[in-house]
C-alpha positions as CSV (number, residue, x, y, z in Angstrom):
1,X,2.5,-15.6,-1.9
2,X,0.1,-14.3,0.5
3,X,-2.7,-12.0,0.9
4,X,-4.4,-10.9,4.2
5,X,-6.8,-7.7,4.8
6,X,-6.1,-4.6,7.1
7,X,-7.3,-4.9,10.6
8,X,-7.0,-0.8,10.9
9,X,-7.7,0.3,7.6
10,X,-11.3,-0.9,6.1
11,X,-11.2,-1.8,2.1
12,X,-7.3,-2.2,2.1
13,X,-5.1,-5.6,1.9
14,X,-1.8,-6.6,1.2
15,X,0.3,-9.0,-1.0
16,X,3.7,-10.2,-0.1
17,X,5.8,-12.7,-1.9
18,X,9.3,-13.2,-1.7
19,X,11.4,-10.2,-2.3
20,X,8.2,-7.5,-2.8
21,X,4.7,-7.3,-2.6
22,X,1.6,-4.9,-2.5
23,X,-0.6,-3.1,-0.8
24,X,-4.4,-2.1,-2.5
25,X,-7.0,0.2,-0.7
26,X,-9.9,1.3,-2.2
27,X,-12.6,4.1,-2.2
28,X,-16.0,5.0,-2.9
29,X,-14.4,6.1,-6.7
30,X,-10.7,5.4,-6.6
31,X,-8.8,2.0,-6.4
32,X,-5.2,2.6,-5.0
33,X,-2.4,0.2,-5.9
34,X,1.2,0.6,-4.5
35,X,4.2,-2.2,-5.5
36,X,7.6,-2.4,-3.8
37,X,10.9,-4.7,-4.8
38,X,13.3,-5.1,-1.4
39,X,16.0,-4.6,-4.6
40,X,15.0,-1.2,-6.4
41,X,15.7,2.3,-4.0
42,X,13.6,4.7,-2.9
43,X,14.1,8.8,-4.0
44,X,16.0,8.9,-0.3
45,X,18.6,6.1,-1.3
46,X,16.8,3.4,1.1
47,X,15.3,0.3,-0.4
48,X,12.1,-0.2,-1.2
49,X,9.6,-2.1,1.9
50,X,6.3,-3.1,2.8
51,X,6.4,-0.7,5.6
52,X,7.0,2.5,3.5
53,X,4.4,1.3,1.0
54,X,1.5,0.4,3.2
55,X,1.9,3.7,5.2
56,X,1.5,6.0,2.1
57,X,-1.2,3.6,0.6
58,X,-3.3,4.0,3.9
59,X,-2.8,7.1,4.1
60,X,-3.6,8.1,0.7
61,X,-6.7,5.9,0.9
62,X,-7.7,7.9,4.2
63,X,-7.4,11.4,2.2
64,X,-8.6,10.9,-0.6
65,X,-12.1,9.4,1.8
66,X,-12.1,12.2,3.5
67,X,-12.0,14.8,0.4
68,X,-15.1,12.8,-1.1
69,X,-13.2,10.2,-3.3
């Protein structure tokens, strides 16, 4: 397992191990924490990946900054 920080997204890092991982960003108020399994599908039939996973963690974290969170 390994952990290393965003370089583009302050307060956020990621976890990767073999086969899934995680990505955690934080706010002022909320602590976001998204999982993925390379095994388990997504809603649109495609498997589960770190790239999916970091993009709607960042991008959560970035909205919910924005809006005061």
């Amino acid at each position: 397992m390994y952990i290393r920080a965003s370089p583009d997204v302050p307060n956020c890092g990621y976890l990767s191990m073999t086969g899934g991982g995680a990505c955690l960003a934080s706010t002022e108020k909320i602590v976001l924490v998204g999982v993925w399994n390379k095994e388990v599908a997504m809603s649109n039939k495609t498997m589960q990946n770190t790239g999916d996973c970091s993009l709607v963690i960042e991008r959560m974290a970035k909205f919910l900054k924005a809006e005061g969170f």
